[in-house]
N, CA, C and O of each residue as an XYZ file, in Angstrom:
644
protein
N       0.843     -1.172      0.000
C       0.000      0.000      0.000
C       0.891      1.239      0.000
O       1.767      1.467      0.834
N       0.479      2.206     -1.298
C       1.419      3.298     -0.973
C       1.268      4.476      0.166
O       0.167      4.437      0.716
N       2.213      5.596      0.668
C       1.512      6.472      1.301
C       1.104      7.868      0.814
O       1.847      8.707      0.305
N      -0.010      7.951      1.022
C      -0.588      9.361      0.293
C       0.617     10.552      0.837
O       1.211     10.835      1.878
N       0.544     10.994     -0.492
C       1.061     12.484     -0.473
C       0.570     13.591     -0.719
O      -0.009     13.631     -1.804
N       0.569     14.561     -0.110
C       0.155     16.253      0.354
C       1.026     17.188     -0.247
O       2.216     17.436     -0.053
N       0.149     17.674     -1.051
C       0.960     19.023     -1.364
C       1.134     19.975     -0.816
O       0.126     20.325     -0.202
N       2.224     20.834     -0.681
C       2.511     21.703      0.370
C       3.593     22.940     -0.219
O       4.728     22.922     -0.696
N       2.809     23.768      0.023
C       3.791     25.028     -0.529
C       4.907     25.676      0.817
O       4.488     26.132      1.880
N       5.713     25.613      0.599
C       6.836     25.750      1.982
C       7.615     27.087      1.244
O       7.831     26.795      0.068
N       8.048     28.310      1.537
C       8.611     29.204      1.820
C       9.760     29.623      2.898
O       9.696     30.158      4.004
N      10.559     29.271      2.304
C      12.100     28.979      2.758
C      12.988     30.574      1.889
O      12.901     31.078      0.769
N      13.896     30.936      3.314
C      14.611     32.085      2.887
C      13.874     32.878      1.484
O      14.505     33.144      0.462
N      12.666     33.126      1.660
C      12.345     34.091      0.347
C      11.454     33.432     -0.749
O      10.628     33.950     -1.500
N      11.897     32.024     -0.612
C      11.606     31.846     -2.521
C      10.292     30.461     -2.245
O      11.042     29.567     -1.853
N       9.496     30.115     -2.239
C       8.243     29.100     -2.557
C       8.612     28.383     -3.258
O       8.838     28.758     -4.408
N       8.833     27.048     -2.879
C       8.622     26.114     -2.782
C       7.495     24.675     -3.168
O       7.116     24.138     -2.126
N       6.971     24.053     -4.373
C       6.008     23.321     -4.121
C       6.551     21.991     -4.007
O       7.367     21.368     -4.686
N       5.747     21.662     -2.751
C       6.494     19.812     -2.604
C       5.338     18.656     -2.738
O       4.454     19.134     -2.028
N       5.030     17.893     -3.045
C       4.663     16.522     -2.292
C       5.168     15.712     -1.321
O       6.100     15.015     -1.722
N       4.811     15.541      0.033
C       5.183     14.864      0.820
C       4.409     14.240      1.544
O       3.250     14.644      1.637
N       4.838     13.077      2.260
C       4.085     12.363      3.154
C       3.874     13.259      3.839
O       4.518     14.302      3.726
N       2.505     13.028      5.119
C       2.107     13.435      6.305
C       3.178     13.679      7.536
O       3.237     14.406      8.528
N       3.897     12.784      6.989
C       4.710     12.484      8.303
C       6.105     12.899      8.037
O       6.947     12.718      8.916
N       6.400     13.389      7.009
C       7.628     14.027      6.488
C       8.412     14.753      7.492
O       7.386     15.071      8.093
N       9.208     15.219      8.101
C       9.255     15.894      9.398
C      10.134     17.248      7.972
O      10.460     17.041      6.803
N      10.227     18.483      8.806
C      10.590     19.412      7.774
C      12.016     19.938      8.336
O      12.396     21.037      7.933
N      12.832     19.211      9.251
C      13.920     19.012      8.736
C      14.767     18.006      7.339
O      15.793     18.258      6.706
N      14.105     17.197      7.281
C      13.794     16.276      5.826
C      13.098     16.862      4.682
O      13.038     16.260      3.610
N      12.651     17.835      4.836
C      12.509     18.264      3.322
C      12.956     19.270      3.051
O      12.848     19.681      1.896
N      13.755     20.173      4.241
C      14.624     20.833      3.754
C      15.795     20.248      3.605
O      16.705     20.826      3.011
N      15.941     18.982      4.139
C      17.353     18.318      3.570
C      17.796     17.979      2.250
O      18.652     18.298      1.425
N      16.502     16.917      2.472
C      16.001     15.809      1.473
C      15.482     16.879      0.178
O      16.397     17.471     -0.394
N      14.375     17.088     -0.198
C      13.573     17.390     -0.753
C      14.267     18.975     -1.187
O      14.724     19.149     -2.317
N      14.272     19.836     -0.367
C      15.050     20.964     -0.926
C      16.526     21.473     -0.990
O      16.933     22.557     -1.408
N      17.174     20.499     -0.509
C      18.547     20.147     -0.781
C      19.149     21.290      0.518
O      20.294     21.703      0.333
N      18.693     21.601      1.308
C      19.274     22.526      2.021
C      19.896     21.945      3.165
O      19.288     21.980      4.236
N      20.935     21.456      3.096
C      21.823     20.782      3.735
C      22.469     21.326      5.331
O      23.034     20.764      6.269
N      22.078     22.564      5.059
C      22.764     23.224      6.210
C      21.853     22.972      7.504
O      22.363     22.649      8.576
N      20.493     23.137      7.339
C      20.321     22.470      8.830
C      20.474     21.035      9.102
O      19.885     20.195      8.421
N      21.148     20.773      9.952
C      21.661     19.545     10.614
C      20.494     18.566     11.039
O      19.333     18.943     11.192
N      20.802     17.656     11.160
C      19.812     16.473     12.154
C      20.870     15.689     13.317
O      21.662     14.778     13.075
N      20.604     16.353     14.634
C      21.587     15.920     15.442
C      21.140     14.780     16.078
O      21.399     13.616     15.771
N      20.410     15.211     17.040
C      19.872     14.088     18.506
C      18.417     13.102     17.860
O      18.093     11.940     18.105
N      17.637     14.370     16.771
C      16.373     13.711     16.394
C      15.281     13.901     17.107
O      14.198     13.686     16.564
N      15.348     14.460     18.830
C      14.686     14.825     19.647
C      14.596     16.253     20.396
O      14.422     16.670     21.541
N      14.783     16.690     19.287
C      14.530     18.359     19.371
C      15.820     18.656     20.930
O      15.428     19.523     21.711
N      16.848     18.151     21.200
C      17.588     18.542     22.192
C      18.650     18.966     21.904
O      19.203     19.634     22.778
N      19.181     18.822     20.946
C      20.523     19.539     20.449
C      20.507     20.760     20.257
O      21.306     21.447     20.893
N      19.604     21.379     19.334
C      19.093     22.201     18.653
C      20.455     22.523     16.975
O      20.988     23.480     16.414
N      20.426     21.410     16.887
C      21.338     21.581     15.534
C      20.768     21.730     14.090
O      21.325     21.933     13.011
N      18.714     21.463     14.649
C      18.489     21.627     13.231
C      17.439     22.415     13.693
O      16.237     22.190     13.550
N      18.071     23.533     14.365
C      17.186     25.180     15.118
C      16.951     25.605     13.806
O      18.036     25.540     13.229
N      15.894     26.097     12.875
C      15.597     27.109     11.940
C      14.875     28.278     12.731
O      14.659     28.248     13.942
N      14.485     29.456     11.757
C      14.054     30.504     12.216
C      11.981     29.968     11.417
O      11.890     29.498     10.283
N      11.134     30.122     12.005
C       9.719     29.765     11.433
C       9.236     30.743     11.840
O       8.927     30.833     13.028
N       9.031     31.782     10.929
C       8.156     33.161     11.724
C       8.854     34.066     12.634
O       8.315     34.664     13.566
N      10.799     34.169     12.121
C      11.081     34.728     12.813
C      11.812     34.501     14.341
O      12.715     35.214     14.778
N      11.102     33.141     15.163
C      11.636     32.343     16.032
C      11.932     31.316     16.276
O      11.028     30.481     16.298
N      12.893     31.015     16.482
C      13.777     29.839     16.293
C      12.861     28.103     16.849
O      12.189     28.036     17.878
N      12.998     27.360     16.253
C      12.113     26.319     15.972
C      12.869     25.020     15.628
O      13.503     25.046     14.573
N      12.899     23.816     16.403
C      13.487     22.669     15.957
C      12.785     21.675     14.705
O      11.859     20.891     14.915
N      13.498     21.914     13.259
C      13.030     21.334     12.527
C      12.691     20.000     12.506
O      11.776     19.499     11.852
N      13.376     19.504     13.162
C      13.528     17.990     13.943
C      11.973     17.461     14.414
O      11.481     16.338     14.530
N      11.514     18.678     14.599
C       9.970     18.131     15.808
C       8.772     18.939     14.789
O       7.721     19.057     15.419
N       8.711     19.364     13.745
C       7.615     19.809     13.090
C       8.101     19.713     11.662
O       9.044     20.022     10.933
N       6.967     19.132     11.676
C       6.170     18.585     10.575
C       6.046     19.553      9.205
O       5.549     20.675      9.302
N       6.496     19.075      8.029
C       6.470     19.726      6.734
C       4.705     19.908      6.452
O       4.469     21.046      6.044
N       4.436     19.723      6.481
C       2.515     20.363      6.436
C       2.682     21.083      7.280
O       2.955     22.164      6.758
N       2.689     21.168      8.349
C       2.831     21.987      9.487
C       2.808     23.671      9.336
O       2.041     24.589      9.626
N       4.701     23.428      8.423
C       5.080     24.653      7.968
C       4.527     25.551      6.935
O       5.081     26.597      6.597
N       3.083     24.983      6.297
C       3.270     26.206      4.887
C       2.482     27.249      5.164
O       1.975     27.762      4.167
N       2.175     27.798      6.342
C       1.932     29.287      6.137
C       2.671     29.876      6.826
O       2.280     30.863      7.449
N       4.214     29.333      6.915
C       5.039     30.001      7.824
C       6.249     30.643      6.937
O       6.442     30.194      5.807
N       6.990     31.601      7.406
C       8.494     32.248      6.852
C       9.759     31.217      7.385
O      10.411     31.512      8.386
N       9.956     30.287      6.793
C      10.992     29.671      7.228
C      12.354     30.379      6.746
O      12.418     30.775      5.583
N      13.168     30.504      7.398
C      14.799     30.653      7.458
C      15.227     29.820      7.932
O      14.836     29.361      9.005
N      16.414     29.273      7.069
C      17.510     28.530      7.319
C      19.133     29.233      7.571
O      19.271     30.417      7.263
N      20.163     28.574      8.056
C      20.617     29.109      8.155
C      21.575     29.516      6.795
O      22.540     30.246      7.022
N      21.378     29.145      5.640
C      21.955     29.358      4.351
C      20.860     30.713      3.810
O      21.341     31.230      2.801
N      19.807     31.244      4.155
C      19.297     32.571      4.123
C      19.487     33.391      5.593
O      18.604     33.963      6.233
N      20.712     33.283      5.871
C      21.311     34.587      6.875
C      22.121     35.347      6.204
O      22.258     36.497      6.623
N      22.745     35.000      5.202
C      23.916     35.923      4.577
C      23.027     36.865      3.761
O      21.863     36.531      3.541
N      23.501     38.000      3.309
C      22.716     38.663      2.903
C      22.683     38.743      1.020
O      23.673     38.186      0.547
N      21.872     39.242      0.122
C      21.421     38.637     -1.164
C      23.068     38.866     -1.639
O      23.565     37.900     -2.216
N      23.529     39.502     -1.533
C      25.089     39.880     -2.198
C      25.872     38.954     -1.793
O      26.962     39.100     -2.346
N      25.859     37.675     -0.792
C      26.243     36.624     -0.170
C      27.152     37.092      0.934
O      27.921     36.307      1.489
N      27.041     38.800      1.369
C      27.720     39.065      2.262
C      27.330     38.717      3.844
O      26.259     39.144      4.277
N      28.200     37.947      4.692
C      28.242     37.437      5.927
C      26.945     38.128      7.170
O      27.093     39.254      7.645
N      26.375     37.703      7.344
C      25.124     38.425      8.699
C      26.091     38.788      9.849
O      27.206     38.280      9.969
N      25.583     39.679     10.655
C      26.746     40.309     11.662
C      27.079     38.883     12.756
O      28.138     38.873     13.384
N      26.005     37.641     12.908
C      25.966     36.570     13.515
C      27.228     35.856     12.574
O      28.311     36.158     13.073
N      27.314     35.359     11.868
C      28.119     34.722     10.947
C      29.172     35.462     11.110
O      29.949     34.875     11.864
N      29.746     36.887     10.628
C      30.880     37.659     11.108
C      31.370     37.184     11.816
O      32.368     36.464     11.805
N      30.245     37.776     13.113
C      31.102     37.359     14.378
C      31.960     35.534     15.068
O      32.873     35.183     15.816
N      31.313     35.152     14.534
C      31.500     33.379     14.739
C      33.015     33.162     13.897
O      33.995     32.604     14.390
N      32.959     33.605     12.846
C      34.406     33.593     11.836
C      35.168     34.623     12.919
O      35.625     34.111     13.941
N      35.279     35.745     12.758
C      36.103     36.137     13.723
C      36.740     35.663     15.144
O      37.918     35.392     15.374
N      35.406     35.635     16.208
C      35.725     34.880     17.163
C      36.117     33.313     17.637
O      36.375     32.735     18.693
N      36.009     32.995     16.275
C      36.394     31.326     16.339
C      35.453     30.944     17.353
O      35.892     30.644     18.463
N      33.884     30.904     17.062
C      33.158     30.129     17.717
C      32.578     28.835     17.113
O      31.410     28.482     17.274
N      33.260     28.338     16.589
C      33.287     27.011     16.032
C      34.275     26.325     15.849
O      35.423     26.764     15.910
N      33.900     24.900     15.546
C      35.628     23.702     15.619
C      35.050     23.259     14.671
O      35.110     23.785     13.560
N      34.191     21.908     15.011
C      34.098     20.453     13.731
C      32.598     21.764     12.993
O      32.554     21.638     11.770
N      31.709     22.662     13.436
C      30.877     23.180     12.481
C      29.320     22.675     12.318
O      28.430     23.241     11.684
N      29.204     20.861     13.429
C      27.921     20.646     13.285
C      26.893     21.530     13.768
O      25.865     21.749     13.128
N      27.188     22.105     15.025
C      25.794     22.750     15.631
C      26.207     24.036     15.084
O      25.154     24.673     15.060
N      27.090     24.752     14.650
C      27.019     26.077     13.911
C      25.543     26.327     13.580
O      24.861     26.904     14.428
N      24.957     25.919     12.348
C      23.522     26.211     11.781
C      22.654     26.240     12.822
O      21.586     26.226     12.209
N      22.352     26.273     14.065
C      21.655     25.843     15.062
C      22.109     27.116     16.113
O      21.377     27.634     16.956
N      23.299     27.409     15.863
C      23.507     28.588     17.196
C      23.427     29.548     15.926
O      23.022     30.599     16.423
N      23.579     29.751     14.647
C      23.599     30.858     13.641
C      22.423     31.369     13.808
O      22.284     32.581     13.969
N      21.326     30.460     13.793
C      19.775     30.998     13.330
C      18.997     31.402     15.588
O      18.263     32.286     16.030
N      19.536     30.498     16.108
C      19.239     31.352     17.448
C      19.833     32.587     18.091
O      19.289     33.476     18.746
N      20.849     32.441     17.802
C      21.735     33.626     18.307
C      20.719     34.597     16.805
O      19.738     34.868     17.498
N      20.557     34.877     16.164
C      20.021     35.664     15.440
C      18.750     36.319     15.146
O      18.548     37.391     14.576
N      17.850     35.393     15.690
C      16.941     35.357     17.034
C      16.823     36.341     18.214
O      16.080     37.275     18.517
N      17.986     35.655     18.794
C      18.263     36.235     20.320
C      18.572     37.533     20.300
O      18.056     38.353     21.060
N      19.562     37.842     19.301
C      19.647     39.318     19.086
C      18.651     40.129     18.386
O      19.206     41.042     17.775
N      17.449     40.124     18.261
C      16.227     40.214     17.745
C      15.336     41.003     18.282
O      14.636     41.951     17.927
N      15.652     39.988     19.831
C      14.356     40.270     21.067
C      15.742     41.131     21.849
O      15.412     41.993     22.664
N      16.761     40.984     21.691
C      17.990     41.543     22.887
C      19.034     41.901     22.014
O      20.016     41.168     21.898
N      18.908     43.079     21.311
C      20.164     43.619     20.479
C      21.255     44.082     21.431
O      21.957     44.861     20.786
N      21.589     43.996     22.319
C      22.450     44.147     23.670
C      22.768     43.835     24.719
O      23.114     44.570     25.643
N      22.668     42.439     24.691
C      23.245     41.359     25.687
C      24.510     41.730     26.726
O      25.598     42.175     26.359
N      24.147     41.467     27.990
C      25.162     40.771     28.938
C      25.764     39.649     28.274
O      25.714     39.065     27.191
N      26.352     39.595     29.373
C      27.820     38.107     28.985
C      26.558     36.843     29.541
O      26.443     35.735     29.016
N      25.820     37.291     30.554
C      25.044     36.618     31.076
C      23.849     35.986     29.985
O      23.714     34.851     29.527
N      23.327     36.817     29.856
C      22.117     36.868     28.856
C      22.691     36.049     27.487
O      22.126     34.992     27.208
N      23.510     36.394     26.853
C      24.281     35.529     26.032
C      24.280     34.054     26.039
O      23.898     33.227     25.210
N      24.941     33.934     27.480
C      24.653     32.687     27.775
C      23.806     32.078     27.640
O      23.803     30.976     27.092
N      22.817     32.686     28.138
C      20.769     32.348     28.388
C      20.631     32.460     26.834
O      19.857     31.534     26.591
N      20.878     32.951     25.851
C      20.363     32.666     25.098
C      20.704     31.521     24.152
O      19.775     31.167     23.425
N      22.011     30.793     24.008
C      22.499     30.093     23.730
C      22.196     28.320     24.568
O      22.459     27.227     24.065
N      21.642     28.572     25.800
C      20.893     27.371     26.528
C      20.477     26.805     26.210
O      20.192     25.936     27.034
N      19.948     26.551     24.795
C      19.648     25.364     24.168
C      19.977     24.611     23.097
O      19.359     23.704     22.539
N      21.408     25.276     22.802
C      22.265     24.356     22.045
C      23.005     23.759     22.646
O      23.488     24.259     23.662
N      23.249     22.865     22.356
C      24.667     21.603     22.394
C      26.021     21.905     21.594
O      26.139     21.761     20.377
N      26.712     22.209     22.196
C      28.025     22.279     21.167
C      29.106     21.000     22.071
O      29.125     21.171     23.290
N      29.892     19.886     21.574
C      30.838     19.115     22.168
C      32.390     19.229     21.624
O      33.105     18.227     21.597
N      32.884     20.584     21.172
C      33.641     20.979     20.718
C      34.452     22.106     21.325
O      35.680     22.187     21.358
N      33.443     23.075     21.860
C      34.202     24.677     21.590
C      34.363     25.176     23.369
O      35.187     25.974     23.816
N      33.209     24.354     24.206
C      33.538     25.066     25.185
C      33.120     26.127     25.684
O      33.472     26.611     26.760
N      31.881     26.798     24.476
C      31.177     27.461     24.495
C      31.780     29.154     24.991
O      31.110     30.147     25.276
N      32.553     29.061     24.968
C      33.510     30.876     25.690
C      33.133     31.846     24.183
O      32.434     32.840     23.987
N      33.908     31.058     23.381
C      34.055     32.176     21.945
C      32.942     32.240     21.255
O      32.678     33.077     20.392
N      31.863     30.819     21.846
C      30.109     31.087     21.194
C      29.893     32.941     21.402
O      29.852     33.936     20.679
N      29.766     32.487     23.347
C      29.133     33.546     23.715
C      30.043     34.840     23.059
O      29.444     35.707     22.422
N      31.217     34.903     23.211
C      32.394     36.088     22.758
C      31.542     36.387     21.437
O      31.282     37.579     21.275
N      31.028     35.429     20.391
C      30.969     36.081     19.019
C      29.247     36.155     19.363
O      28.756     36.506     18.290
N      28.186     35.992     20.319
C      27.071     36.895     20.210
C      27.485     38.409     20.947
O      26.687     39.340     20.839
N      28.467     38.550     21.517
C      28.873     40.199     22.112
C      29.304     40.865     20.888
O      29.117     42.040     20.575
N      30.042     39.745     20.097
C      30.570     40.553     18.899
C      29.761     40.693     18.199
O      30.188     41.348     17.248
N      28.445     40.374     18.049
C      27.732     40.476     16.778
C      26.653     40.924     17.201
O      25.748     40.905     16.367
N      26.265     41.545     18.735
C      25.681     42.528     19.317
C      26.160     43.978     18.664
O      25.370     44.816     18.230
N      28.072     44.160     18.682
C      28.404     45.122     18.515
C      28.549     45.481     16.883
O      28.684     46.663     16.568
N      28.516     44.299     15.711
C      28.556     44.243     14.659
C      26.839     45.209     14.072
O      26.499     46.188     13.408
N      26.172     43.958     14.977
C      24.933     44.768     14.484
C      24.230     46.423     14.774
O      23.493     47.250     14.238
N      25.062     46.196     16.030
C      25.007     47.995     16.135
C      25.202     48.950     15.469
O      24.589     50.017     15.491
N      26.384     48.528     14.596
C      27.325     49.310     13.856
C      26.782     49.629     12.676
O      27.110     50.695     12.156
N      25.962     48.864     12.109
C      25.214     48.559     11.188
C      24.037     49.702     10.811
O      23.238     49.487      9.900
């Protein structure tokens, strides 16, 4: 028996999207799978890593745990629509290259699109608050110092701006 498929118009960084997919498609998989957008990750599978954090309406959202039907009357961002149309770096991205807040690069896409977020609702973070906002990623690499260092930096990037 086959499984029915749903059409679904998904709107990702700007541009629409028409898919067929199962019900059960989860929409980190069809932005993998299906729209080739590789950059959000699939870490834990249980929305705890937050490595496949997208932006849905603006706030950050584990693709991992919702559903491609789910998404089509939403603004999805990934983290491959943070750079800007000229492919120049987001003050989040800047700052991460500069401050070396990354090693191996998996949860990058996941602190790119929250931290971008975070500076959203808090364009001027404490060292503290930084922290707090970064609380729900997983990184097993960095140690998390130069995370937080490059949301101060990209507090002050975006200021500048």
């Amino acid at each position: 028996m086959s499984e029915t498929l749903h059409d679904i118009r998904l709107t990702v960084n700007d541009v629409v999207h028409d898919l067929r997919v199962p019900a059960r498609r989860l929409l980190s998989d069809a932005l993998r799978h299906d729209l080739g957008l590789t950059g959000t990750h699939v870490g834990c599978e249980h929305g705890v890593c937050g490595a496949c954090t997208i932006l849905v309406d603006g706030e950050p959202a584990r693709a991992c745990l919702m559903l491609a039907v789910a998404a089509q009357s939403c603004a999805i961002t990934t983290v491959e629509g943070l750079a800007g149309p000229d492919g120049s770096l987001s003050p989040v991205q800047q700052a991460f290259a500069e401050c070396h807040g990354l090693q191996c690069g998996f949860c990058t896409p996941g602190f790119l699109t929250t931290i971008t977020a975070g500076l959203r609702r808090d364009p001027a973070p404490t060292r503290e608050r930084a922290r707090d906002m970064i609380g729900g990623n997983l990184c097993r690499c960095t140690g998390y110092q130069n995370i937080v260092t490059a949301v101060e930096r990209a507090a002050q990037i975006g200021a500048a701006r």
